[in-house]
N, C-alpha and C positions, 0 to 999 in steps of 0.2 A: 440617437436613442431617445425615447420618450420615458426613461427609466430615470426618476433623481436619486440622490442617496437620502437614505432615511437619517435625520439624527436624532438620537434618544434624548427623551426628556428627561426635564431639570425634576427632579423627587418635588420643588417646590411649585411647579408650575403644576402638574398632576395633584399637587393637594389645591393648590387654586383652580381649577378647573371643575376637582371633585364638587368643591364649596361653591363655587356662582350654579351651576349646576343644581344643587339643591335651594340654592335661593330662589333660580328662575323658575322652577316649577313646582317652588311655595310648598316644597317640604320644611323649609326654613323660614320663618315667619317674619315680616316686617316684626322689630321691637323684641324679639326671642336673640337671647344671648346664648352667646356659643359657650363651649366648656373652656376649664384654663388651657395655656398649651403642654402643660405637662399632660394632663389627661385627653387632650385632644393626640397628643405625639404619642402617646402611649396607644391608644385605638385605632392608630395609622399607622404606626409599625415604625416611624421615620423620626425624625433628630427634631429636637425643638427650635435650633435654628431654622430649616427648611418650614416648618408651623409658621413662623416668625416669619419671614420672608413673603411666605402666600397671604398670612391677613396683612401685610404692610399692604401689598399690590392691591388687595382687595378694598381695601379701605381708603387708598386713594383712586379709586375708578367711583367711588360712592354707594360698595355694595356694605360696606361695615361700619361700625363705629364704635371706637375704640376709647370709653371712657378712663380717666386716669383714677387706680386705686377700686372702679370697680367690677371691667373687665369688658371684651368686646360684643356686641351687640350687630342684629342685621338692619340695617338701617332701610327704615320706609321709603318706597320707592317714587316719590312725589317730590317735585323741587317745592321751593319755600313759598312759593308764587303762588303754586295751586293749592300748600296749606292753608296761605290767607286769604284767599277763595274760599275754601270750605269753611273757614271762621267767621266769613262774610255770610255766606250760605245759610247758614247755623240760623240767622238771627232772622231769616224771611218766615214769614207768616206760615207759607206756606209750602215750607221747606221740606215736611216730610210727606207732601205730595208729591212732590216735583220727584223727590229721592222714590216714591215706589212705582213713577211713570218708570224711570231710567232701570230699574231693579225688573220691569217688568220685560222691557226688551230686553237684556243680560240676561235672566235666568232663565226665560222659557229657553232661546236660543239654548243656554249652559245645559238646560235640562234635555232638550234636545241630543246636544251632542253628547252626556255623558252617556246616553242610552247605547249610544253606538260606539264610543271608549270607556268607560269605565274599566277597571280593572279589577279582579277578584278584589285587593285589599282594600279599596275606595268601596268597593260595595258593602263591604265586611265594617269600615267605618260606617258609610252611613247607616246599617244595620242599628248599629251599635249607639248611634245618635238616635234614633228611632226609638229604640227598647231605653233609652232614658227617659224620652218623652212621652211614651209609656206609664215610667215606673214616674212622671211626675205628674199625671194625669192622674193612675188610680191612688196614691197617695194625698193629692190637694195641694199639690205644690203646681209653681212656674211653670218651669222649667225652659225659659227664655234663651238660656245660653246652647242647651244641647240644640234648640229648634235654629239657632246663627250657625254654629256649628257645622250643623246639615247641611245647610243650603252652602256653603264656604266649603264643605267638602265636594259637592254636586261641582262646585266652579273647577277642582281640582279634577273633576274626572273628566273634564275636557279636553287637558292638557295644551290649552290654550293658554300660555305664558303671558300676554298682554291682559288678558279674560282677570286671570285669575291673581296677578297685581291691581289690577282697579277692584275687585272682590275686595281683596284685603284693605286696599284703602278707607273702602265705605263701609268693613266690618263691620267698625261701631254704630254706625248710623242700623245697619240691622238688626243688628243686638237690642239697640234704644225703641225700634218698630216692631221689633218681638217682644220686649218689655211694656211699651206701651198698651200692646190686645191686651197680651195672656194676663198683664198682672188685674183687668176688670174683667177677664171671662172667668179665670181660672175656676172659681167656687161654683160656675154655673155648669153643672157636670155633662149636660145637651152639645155646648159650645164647645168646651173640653175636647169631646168624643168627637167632632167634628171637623176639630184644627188636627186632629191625631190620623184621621181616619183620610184628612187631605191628602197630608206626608205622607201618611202609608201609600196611597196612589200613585204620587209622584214616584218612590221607591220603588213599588213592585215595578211600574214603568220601567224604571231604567234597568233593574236587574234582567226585568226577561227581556230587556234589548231592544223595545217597542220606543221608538223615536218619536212619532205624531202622540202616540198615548202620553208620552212624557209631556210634550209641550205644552197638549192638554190640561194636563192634570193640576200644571203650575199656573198656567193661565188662569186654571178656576180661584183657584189658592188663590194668586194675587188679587181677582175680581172679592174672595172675601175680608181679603184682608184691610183695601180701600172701603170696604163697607164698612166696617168693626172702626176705624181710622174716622169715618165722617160721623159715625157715633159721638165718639172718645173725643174729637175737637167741634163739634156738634158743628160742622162746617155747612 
């Protein structure tokens, strides 16, 4: 017989499972803390032991980290090695070229493929990231963080698990390349209208499910964003 018997899971192994689960596909954020376990037991139905149990497992495989007195956390997914690379990194001249060579192969790909995965709620995000960088354009604001955001949600509709751990790693270094344009364009209302109306491109792209439009549309973005970049470091 090719038939084995089934054996039922452990209630703790199913909460572990749940949880790497949402790590790996970056519903759960490198550095974003979990709830306590009483309010985590309470929203799984299950004993605080069994909670107990799954973040112990979790947290020695290296998916958690479990500060004393201030509660567990999902631990970034870079060993210490490739931290102090990037602290290395940090300090080259010409560091945030190098970073939007690499950002430029990652996202047109990401954008690519999220045209062909995305899913209603990843679109409805980056809607939603769109219409803040909107409401920060006709206001006269930034709006740096919703424009990282976006793009870090694009890596999620890939559902490309490797993708979208190295996104999260270099978050910041996005965030600091989107701070660096917007905070000399912002007031220029031309420029504004133009970082707004890129996104928008990229966006409609992926929603109507147009793969080449996408890849296009980010390729351009990144061609002006290294423009705006040899500006800003007058390189």
């Amino acid at each position: 017989m090719v038939f084995k018997k089934i054996k039922p899971k452990k209630i703790s192994d199913e909460i572990y499972e749940q949880i790497k689960e949402l790590i790996l596909t970056g519903k759960l954020k490198p550095g974003e803390k979990l709830p306590p376990e009483r309010e985590l037991a309470t929203t799984l139905g299950v004993s605080r032991p069994s909670i107990r149990e799954a973040l112990q497992k979790l947290e020695a495989q290296g998916f958690l980290e479990q500060i004393q007195g201030d509660g567990t956390y999902v631990k970034v997914a870079t060993s210490e090695a490739f931290d102090s690379f990037l602290e290395e990194f940090a300090r080259k001249d010409n560091a945030i070229f190098d970073l939007m060579e690499v950002r430029r192969i990652l996202e047109t790909w990401a954008a690519y493929t999220a045209a062909e995965r995305a899913d209603e709620k990843e679109i409805a995000q980056m809607q939603e990231y769109l219409n803040e960088m909107k409401d920060a354009k006709d206001y006269g604001q930034i709006g740096y963080i919703a424009d990282a955001n976006f793009h870090s949600t694009i890596s999620y509709a890939t559902h490309n698990v490797l993708l979208i751990h190295i996104m999260n790693n270099i978050y910041e270094w996005i965030e600091k390349v989107s701070y660096e344009v917007r905070s000399r364009m912002y007031t220029d209302e031309k420029s504004h209208e133009e970082l707004f109306n890129q996104h928008s491109a990229i966006f409609n792209a992926i929603k109507d499910g147009k793969p080449l439009a996408a890849y296009n549309a980010m390729n351009l973005h990144m061609d002006y964003i290294v423009k705006e970049l040899n500006k800003v470091f007058k390189k």
